[in-house]
C-alpha positions as CSV (number, residue, x, y, z in Angstrom):
1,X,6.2,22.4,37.4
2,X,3.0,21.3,35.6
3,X,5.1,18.1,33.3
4,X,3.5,15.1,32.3
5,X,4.1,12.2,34.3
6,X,6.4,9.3,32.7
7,X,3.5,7.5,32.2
8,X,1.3,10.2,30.9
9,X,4.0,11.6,28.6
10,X,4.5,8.6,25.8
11,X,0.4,9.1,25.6
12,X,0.9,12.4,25.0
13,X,3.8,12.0,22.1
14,X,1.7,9.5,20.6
15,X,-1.1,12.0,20.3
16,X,0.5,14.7,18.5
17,X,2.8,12.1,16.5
18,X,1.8,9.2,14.3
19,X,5.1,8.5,12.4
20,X,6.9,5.6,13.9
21,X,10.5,6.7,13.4
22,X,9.3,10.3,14.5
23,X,8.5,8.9,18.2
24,X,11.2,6.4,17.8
25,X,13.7,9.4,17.7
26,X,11.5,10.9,20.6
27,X,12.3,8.1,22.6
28,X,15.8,7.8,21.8
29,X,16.6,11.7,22.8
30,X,14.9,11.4,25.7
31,X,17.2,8.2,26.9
32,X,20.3,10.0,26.0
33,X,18.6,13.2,27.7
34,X,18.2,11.1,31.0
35,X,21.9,9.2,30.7
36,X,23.0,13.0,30.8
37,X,20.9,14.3,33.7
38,X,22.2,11.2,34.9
39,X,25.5,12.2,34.7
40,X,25.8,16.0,35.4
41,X,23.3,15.1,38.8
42,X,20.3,16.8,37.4
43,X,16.3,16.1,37.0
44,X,16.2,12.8,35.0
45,X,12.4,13.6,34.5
46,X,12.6,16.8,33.4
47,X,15.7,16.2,30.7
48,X,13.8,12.8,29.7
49,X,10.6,14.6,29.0
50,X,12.5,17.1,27.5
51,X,14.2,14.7,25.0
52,X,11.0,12.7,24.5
53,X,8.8,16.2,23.4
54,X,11.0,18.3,21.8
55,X,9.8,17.6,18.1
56,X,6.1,16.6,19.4
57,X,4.7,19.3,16.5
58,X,7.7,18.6,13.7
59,X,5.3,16.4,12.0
60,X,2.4,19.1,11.9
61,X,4.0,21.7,11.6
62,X,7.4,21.7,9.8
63,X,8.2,24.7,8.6
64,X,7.3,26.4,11.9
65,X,9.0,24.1,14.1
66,X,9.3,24.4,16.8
67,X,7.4,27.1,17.4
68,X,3.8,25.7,17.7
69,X,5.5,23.2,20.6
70,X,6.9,26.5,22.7
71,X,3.0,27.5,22.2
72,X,1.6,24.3,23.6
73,X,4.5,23.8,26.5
74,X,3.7,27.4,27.5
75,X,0.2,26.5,27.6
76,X,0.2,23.6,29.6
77,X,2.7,25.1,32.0
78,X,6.3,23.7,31.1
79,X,9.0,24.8,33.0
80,X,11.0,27.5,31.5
81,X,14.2,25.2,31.0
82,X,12.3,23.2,29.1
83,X,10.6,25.6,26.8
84,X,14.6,26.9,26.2
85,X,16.2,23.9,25.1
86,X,13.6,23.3,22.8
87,X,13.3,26.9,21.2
88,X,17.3,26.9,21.1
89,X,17.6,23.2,19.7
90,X,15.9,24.9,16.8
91,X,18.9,27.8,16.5
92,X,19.7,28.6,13.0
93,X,16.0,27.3,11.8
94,X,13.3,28.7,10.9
95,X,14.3,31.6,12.1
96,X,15.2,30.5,15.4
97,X,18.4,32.4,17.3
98,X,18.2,31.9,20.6
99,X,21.6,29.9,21.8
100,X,21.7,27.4,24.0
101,X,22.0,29.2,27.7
102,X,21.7,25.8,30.0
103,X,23.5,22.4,30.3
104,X,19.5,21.2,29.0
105,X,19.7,23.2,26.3
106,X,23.6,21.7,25.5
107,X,22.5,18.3,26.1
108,X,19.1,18.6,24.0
109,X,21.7,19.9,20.9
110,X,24.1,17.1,20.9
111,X,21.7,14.6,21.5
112,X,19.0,15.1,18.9
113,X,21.2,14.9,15.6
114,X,23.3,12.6,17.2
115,X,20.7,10.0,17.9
116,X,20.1,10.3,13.7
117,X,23.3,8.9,12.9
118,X,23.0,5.9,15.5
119,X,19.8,5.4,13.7
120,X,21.2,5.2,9.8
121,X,24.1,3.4,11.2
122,X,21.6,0.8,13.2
123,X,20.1,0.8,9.8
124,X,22.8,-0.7,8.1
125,X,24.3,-2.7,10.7
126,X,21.5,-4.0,12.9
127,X,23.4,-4.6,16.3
128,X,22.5,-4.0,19.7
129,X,23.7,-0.2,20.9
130,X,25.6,-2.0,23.5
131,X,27.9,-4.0,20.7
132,X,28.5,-0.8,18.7
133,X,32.2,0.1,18.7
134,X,32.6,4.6,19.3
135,X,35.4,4.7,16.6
136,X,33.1,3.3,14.1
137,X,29.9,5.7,14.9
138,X,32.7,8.5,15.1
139,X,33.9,7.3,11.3
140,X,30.4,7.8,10.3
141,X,29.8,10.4,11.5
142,X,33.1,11.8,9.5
143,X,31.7,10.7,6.5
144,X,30.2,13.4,5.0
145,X,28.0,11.2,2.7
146,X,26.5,8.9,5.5
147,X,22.9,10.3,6.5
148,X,23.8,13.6,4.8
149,X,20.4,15.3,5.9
150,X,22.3,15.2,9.6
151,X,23.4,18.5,10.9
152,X,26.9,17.8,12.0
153,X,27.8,21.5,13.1
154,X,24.8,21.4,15.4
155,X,26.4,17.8,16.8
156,X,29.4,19.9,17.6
157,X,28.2,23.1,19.1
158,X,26.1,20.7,21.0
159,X,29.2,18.5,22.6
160,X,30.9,22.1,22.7
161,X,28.2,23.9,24.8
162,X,28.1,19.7,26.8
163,X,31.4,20.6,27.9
164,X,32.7,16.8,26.6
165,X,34.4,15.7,24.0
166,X,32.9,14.2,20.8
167,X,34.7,11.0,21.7
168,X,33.4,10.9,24.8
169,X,29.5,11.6,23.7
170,X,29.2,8.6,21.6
171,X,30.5,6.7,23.7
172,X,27.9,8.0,26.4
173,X,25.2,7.5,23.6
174,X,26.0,4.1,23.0
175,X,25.7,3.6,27.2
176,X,22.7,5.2,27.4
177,X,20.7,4.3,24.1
178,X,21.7,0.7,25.0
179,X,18.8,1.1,28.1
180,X,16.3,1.2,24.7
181,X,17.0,-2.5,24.5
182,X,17.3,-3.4,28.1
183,X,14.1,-1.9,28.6
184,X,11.8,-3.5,25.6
């Protein structure tokens, strides 16, 4: 498995991204990723880096996301997991079909769109993750009007294909995003 190292990785997201809230959002999947792998008892590198990378050529290349990334991770020899969840996190754009066929692939789903409403909600209400109350992310989230760009039928296929209940991933969100703080 030819992955960047954790220290090598940021480096690398920094590289290929230059907008702040784009590797903001990097680093918030990829701490959710890891509080899943966590979890479930699988590779905390491999689902961080996933997390961290998985819109490393959104900014370049938007309309073909993510399909110059799968070039670049099959390039530098990414594991085929990884290369998965990050084609399937795209399912339903830009002409992307391929469903998610891993617990990876599940996680990467509910975490990315997921981690966009903790951001608009942090946005309004500037608290640390760890004060946020579940029932009110879940209300936002309901609202169909708060951060309306967000995907909210990927969020659920994503907790679906998790195997957890919506309930139950934000509050693991708010667990694990609260390491963003702990660690800065």
């Amino acid at each position: 498995m030819a992955l960047p190292t954790r220290d090598e990785a940021p480096a690398l997201l920094d590289q290929y991204v230059k907008d702040e809230y784009q590797r903001h959002h990097g680093r918030m999947v990829g701490t959710a990723m890891e509080g899943y792998a966590e979890l479930f008892g699988e590779d905390k590198d491999l689902w961080y880096l996933t997390g961290l990378l998985h819109d490393i050529d959104f900014e370049q290349h938007p309309t073909e996301h993510p399909g110059q990334s799968l070039k670049w991770f099959r390039e530098w020899g990414y594991p085929e997991e990884l290369i998965h969840a990050v084609e399937a996190h795209a399912y339903g754009h830009n002409g992307f079909t391929t469903l998610p066929q891993s617990k990876l692939a599940a996680a990467l789903i509910a975490c990315d769109e997921m981690s966009g409403i903790f951001y608009a909600y942090r946005k309004i209400n500037p608290i640390p993750y760890a004060q946020m109350k579940a029932g009110s992310i879940k209300k936002r989230l309901d609202e169909k009007n708060f951060a309306a760009k967000i995907d909210r039928p990927t969020i659920y296929r994503g907790v679906e294909a998790l195997g957890v209940t919506l309930e139950d991933h934000v509050a693991n969100m708010i667990r694990f995003l609260s390491r963003l703080e702990a660690s800065s």
